[in-house]
C-alpha positions as CSV (number, residue, x, y, z in Angstrom):
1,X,0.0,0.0,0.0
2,X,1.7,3.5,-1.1
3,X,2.6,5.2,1.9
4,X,4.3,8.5,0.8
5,X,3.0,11.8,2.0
6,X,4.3,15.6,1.7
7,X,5.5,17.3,5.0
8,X,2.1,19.3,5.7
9,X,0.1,16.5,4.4
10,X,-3.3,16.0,6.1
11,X,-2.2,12.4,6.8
12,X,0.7,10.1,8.5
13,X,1.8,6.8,9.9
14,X,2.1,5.8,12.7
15,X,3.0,2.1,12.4
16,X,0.1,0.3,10.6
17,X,-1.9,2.8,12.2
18,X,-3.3,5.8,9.5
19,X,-4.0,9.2,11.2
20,X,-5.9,11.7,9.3
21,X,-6.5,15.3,10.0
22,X,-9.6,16.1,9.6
23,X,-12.0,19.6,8.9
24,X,-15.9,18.3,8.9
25,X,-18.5,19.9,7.2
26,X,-21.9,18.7,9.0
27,X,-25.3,19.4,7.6
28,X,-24.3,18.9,4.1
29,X,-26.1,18.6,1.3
30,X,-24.5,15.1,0.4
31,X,-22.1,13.2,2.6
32,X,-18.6,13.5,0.4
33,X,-14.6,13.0,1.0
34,X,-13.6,16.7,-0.3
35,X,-10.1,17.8,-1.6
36,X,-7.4,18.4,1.2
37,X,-7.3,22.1,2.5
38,X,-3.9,22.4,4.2
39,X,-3.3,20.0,6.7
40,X,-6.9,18.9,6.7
41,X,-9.2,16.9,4.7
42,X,-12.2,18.4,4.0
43,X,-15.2,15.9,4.9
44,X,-18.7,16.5,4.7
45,X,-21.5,14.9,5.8
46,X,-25.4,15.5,6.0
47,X,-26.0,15.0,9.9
48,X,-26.8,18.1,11.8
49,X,-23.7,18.8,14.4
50,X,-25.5,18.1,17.7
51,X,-23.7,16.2,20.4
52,X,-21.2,14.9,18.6
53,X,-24.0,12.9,15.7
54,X,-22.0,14.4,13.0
55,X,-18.5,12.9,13.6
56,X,-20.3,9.4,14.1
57,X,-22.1,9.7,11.0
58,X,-18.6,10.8,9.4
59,X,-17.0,7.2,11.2
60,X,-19.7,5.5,9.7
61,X,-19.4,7.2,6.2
62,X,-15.3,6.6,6.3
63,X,-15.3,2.7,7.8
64,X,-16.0,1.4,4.6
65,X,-13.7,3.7,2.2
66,X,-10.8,2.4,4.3
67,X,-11.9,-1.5,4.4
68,X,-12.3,-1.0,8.2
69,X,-15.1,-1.5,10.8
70,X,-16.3,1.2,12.4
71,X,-14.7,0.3,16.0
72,X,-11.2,0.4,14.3
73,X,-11.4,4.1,13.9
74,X,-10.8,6.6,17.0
75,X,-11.6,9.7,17.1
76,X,-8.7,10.9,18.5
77,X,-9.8,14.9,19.4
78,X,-13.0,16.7,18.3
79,X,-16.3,15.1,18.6
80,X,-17.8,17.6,18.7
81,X,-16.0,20.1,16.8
82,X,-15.0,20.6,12.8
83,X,-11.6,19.8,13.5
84,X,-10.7,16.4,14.3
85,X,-7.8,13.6,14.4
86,X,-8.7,10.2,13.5
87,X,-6.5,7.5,13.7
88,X,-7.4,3.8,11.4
89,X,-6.2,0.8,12.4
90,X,-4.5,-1.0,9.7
91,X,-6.9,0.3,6.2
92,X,-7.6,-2.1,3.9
93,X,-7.7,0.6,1.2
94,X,-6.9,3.9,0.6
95,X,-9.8,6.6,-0.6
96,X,-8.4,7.9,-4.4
97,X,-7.6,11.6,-2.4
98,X,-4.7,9.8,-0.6
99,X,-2.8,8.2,-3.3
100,X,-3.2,11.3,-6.0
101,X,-0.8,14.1,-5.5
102,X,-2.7,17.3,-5.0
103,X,-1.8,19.2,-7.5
């Protein structure tokens, strides 16, 4: 599995362990894996942020673009805020936006 990444990518190893810097969109009109923005990449989903729903609707969304289930993804910092840390244990596959340079 390609494992290369720019210095101020939104992602890095740790081990087998992927962790991915994350700036959530909730109430969206469609639930989508955006571009990355900086260090983060931009999710959005279509649950409204209310105690933390949106992020596990975004766990839910992301468990099967990485081959995972949903327990093997942590939400490492902001459950209920648009920026988050998530870390996935050992993905399966890798979402298109992580194995094409941004150009």
């Amino acid at each position: 599995m390609e494992r290369s990444n720019t210095a101020n990518a939104f992602f890095r190893w740790d081990g087998d362990v992927l962790v991915v810097n994350i700036l959530g969109k909730p109430a969206a009109g469609k639930d989508a894996i955006g571009k990355p923005k900086g260090a983060q990449l931009k999710v959005s989903v279509t649950a409204a942020p209310k105690g933390g729903k949106a992020t596990d609707h975004m766990v839910r969304l992301l468990a099967p673009l990485f081959g995972v289930a949903v327990r093997d993804i942590e939400v490492v910092f902001g459950q209920e805020n648009v920026n988050k840390q998530l870390r996935i244990k050992a993905p399966n596959k890798l979402p298109a936006v992580f194995t094409t340079p941004s150009a």
